[in-house]
C-alpha positions in Angstrom: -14.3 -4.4 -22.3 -18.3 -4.3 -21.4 -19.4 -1.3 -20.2 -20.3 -1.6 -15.8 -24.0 0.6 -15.2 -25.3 -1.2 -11.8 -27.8 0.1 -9.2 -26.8 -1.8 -5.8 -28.7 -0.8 -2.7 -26.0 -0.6 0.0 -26.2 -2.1 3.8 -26.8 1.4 5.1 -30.1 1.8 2.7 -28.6 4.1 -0.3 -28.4 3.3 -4.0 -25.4 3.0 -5.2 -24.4 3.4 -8.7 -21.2 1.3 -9.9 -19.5 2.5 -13.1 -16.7 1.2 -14.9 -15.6 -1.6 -16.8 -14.7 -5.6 -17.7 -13.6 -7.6 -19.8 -15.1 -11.1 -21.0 -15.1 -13.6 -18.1 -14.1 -11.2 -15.2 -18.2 -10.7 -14.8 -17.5 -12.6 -11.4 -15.1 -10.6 -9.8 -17.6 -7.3 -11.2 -20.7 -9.4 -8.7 -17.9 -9.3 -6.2 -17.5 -5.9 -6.2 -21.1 -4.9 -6.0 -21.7 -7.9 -3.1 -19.6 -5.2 -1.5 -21.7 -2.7 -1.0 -24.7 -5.1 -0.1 -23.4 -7.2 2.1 -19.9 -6.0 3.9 -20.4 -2.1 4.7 -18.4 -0.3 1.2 -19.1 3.0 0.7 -17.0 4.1 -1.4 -14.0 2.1 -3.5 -12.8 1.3 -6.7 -11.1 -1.6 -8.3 -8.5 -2.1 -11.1 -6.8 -5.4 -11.9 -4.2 -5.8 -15.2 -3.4 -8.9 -16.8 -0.7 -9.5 -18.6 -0.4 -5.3 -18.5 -3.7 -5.3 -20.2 -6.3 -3.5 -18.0 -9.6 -6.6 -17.5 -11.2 -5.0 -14.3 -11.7 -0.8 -14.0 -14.8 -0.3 -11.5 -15.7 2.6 -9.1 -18.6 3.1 -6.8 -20.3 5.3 -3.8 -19.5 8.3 -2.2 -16.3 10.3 -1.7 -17.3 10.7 2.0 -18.3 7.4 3.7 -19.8 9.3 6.7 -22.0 10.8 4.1 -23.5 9.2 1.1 -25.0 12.4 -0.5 -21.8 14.3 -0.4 -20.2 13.7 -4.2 -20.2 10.5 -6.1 -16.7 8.6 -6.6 -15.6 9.1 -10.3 -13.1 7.1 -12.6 -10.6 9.7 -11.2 -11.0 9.7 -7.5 -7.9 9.1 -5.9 -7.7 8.4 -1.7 -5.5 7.5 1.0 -4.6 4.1 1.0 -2.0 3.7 4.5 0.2 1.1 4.6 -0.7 0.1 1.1 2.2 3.1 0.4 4.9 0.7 1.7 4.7 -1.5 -1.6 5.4 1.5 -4.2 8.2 3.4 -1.5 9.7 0.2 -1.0 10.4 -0.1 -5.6 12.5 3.0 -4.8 15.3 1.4 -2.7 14.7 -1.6 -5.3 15.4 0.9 -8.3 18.6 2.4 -6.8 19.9 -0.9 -5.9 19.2 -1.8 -9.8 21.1 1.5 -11.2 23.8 0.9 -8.8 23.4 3.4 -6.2 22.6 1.3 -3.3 23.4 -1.8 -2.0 20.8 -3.5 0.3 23.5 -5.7 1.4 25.7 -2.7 3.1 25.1 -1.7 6.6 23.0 0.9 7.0 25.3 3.5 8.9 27.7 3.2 5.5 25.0 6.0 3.8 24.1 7.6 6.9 26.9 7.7 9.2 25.0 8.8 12.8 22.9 5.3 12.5 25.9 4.1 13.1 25.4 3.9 17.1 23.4 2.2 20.1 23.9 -1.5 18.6 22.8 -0.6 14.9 26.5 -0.4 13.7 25.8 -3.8 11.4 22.2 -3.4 10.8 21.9 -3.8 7.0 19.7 -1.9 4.7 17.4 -5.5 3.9 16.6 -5.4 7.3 15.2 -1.8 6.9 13.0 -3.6 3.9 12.8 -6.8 5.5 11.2 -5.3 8.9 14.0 -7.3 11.1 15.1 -4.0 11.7 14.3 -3.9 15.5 12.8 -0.1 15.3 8.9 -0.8 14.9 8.4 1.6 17.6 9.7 5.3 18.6 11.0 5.5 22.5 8.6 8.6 22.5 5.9 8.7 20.2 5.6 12.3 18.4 2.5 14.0 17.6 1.5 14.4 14.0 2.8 17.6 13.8 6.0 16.7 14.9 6.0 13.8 12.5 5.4 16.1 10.2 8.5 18.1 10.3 11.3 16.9 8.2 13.7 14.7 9.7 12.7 14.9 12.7 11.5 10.9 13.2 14.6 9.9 11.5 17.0 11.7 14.3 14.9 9.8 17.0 15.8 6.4 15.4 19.2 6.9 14.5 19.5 7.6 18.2 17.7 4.9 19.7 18.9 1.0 20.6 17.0 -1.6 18.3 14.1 -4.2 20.4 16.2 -7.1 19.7 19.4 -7.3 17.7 18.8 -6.8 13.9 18.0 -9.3 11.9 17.4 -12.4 14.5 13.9 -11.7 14.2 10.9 -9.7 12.4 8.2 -7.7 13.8 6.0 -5.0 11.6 7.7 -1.8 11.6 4.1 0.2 10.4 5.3 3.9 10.3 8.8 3.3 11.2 9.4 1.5 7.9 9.0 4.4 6.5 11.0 6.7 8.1 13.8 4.5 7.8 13.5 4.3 4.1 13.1 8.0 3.7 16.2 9.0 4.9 18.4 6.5 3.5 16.6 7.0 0.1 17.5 10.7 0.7 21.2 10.4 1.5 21.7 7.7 -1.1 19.9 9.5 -4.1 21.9 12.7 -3.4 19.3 14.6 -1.3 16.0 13.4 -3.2 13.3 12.5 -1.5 11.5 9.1 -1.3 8.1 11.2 -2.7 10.1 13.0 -4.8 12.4 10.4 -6.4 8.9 8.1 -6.6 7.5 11.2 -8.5 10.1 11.6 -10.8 11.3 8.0 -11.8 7.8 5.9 -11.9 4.3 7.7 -11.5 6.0 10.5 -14.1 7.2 8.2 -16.8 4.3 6.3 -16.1 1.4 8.9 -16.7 0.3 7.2 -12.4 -1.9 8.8 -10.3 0.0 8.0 -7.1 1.4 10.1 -4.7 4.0 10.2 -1.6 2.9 14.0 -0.3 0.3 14.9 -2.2 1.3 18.0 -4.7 -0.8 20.9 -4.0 -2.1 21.1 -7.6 -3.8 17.8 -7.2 -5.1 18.6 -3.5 -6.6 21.4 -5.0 -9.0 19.9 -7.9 -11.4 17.9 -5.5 -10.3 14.5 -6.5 -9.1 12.9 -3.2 -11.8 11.3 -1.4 -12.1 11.6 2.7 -11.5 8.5 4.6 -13.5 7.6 8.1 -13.2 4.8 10.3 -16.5 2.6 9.8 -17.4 -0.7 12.1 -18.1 -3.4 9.3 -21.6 -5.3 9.2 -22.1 -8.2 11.3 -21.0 -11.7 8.8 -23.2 -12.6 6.6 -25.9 -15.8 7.5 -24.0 -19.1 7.2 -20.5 -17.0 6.8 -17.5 -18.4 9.0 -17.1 -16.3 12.3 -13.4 -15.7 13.1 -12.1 -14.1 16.2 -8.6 -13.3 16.9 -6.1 -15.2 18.8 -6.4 -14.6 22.7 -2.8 -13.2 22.7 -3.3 -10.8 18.9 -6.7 -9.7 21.6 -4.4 -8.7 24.7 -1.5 -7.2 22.5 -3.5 -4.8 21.0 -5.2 -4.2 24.5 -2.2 -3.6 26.2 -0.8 0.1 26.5 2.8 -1.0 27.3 3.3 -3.7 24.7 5.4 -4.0 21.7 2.1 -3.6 19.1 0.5 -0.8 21.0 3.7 1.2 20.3 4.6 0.6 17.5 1.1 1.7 16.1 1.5 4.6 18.6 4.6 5.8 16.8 2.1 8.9 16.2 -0.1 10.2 19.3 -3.0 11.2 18.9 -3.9 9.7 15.9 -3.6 12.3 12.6 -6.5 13.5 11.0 -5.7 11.6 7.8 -8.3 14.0 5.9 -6.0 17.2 6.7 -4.4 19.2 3.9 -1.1 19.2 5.3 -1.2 15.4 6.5 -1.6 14.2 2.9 1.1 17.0 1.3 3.5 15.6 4.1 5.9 12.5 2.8 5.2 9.5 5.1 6.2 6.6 2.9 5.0 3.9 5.2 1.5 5.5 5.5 0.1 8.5 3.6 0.3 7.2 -0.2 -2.7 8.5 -1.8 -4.0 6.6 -5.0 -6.3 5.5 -7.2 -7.4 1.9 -7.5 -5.9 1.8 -11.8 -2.8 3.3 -10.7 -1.9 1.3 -7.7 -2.4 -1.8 -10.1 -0.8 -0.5 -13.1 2.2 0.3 -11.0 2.3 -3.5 -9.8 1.9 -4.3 -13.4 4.7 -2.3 -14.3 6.8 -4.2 -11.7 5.7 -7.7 -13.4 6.6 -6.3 -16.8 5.1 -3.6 -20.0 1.8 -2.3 -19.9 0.0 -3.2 -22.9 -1.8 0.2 -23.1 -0.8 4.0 -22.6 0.2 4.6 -18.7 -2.9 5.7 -16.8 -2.9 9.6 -16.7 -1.6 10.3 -19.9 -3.8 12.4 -20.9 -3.1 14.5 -18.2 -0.1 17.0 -17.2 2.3 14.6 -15.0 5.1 16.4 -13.9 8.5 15.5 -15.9 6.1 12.7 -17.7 6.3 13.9 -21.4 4.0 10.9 -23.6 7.1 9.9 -25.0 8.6 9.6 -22.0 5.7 7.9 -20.6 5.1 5.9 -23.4 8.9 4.3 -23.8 8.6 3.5 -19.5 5.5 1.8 -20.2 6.7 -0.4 -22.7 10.1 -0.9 -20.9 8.2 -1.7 -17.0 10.0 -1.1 -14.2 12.3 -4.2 -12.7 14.6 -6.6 -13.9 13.8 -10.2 -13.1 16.5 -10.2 -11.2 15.5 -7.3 -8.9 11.6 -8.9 -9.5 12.9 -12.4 -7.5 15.3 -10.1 -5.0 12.2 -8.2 -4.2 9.7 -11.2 -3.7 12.6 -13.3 -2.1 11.0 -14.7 1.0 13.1 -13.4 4.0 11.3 -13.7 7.1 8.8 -15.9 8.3 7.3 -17.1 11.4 6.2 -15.4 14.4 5.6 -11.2 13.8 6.7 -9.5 17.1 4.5 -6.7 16.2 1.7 -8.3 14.6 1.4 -11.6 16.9 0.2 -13.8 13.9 2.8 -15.6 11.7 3.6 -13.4 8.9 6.1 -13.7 5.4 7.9 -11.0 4.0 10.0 -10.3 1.4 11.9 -7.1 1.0 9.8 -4.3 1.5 6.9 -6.8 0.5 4.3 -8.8 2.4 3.6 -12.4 0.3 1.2 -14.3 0.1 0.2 -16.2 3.7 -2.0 -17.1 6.2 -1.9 -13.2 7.4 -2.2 -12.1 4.5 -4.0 -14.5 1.8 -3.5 -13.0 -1.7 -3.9 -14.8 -5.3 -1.4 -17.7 -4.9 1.8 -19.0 -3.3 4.2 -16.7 -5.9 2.0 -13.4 -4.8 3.7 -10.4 -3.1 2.1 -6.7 -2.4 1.1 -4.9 0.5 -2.3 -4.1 2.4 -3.4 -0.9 4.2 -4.3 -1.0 7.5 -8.8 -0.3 6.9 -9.2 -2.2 3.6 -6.9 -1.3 0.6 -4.4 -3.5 -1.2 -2.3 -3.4 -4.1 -0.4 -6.8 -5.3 1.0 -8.7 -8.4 1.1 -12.4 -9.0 3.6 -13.4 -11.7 2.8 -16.7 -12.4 -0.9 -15.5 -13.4 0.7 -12.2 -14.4 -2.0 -10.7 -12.7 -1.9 -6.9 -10.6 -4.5 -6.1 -8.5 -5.6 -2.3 -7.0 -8.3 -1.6 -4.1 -8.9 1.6 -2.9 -11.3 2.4 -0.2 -12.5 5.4 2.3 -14.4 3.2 4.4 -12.1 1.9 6.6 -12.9 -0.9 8.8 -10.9 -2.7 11.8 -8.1 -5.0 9.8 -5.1 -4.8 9.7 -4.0 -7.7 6.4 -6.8 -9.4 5.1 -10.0 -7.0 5.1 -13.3 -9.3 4.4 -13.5 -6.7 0.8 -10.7 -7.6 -1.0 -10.6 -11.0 0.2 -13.7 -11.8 -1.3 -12.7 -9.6 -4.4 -9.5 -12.2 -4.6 -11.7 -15.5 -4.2 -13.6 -14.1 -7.1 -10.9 -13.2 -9.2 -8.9 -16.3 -8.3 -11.9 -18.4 -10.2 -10.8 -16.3 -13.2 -7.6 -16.8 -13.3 -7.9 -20.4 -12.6 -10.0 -20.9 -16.0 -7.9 -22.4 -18.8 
């Protein structure tokens, strides 16, 4: 691996130091990466892809505060929120109790949690919880964050409440729903675990990652997690394709009383995504903080073993002993057959949420036209403002981008994308 010690001078007139490293050939993807910060508005990100559970790419850059580049530099250990990128590691927990048994994703719902059994849900089956055919992507009343903070309380209002269209005829995103919905039926089938807390204990522990669902207060404590801001990206580039959004993607979004608006309004006002007790509180569908080598090694360990020692091994990981961590790392985390239930494609066509076509598989977006990833087998999940976690098994390639800068996408930020086109010359050489 060659060492990364690069001086970019970023859009908004700062140097920018980017540390880290590559292995042979992945140069491109490293020119990608610093193109970033010249040309589309990064402040402050890392990247990590594995191949073939080998770490290649490990590259970090900018500030831990977009809205100010002085404040302290991002280091190889600076972890930050990554929103809906969460989805893709709190939907391996349902996949993981489905593999020891515990839960079948083919049962209805209301057969682990009997008072979901009402108001037209009485067949709704737990794939359609993964699958977003659920019909829930809203809340009748939004709460404020700190009511959605407060255990339980979401997952009353939806047990309660009559689905948007009848479950499973059709799809629509379900962006904080999801992971609502998942919390408690992880909860009631685990034996009273948490989602966070079962993630804690049965992957990010035995795999030495530093990824968390409610950030523990030992961690929030040692000044590694970065602050996020909301930042309008650069205009395009000279020459670079302009793209607008379809008319009705436009007026969906505008529109107060339709089905995206809610749905993105479960929680009003928006949370302050940079406050202590936001990131301790366990929202599985949004508030997964991470950094960029974990969220790829835990892809990696979905594809198979890690060909090194988990990331964070070094450290103290709660119940992750180095044996432990070592014997998970070598072992991965899926079967194949869970690997193919989990990137099974299940819904496709017109998003009721999103207005654009989308694909999912179960608690996984693939790869599409909403969502363009390395290649047709691809399946991961993108954060709302930039980051994006993935794996590709026909390349076995995983793929980690974290961000604070968060710009206006939703599935396919201009950043990673063009971090994807670079690495997809890589893994396209013979």
């Amino acid at each position: 691996m060659a060492e990364v010690v690069h001086t970019a001078v970023a859009g908004h007139g700062a140097e920018v130091a980017v540390h880290g490293t590559v292995a042979d050939g992945y140069e491109p993807v490293r020119d990608a990466f610093v193109r970033n910060f010249e040309r589309r508005g990064e402040r402050g990100a890392a990247l990590a892809v594995h191949r073939d559970g080998r770490k290649v790419v490990d590259l970090w850059a900018g500030s831990t505060d977009p809205a100010d580049p002085a404040a302290a530099p991002w280091g190889r250990d600076t972890a930050v929120l990554v929103r809906s990128a969460t989805k893709g590691p709190a939907a391996a927990v349902p996949h993981l109790l489905h593999q020891r048994g515990q839960l079948d994703l083919d049962a209805p719902v209301g057969a682990y949690w009997p008072q979901f059994k009402t108001a037209g849900k009485e067949r709704l089956l737990v794939r359609h919880l993964l699958t977003h055919r659920a019909g829930l992507p809203a809340l009748g009343t939004p709460l404020t964050p700190r009511e959605a903070l407060e255990p339980g309380r979401a997952a009353r209002a939806l047990a309660a409440q009559t689905p948007e269209w009848e479950p499973g005829a059709a799809h629509g995103y379900h962006p904080h729903t999801f992971g609502w919905l998942l919390g408690e039926l992880v909860a009631r089938a685990s034996g009273g675990r948490s989602l966070g807390r079962w993630f804690a204990d049965e992957v990010a522990a035995p795999l030495g990652l530093d990824l968390w669902i409610g950030l523990p207060e030992r961690v929030a404590g040692d000044g590694r997690v970065a602050r996020v801001a909301e930042q309008d990206a650069p205009a395009p580039e000279p020459g670079a394709l302009r793209t607008r959004p379809k008319r009705a993607v436009t007026a969906a979004y505008a529109d107060p009383d339709s089905l995206t608006r809610r749905a993105f309004g479960a929680l009003a006002p928006k949370p302050d995504e940079n406050d202590p007790a936001y990131r301790a509180a366990e929202l599985p569908a949004a508030n997964g903080i991470a950094t960029a080598r974990s969220l790829s090694a835990f892809y990696a360990a979905l594809l198979g073993p890690l060909d090194e020692e988990a990331e964070g091994a070094d450290r103290s990981t709660d119940g992750g002993t180095a044996e432990r961590r070592s014997r998970a790392a070598r072992r991965g985390l899926f079967t194949p057959a869970t690997l193919a239930q989990a990137r099974a494609l299940d819904a496709d066509g017109p998003d009721r949420v999103l207005v654009v076509n989308t694909r999912f598989g179960l608690g996984y977006m693939l790869h599409g036209s909403a969502c363009p990833l390395l290649g047709s087998g691809s399946f991961g999940h993108p954060g709302r403002g930039g980051s994006l976690g993935f794996a590709d098994p026909e390349t076995a390639t995983s793929f980690g981008y974290t961000t604070g800068t968060l710009h206006r996408s939703v599935t396919s930020d201009p950043r990673p994308q063009a971090l994807i086109r670079a690495l997809r010359t890589v893994v396209a050489q013979p």
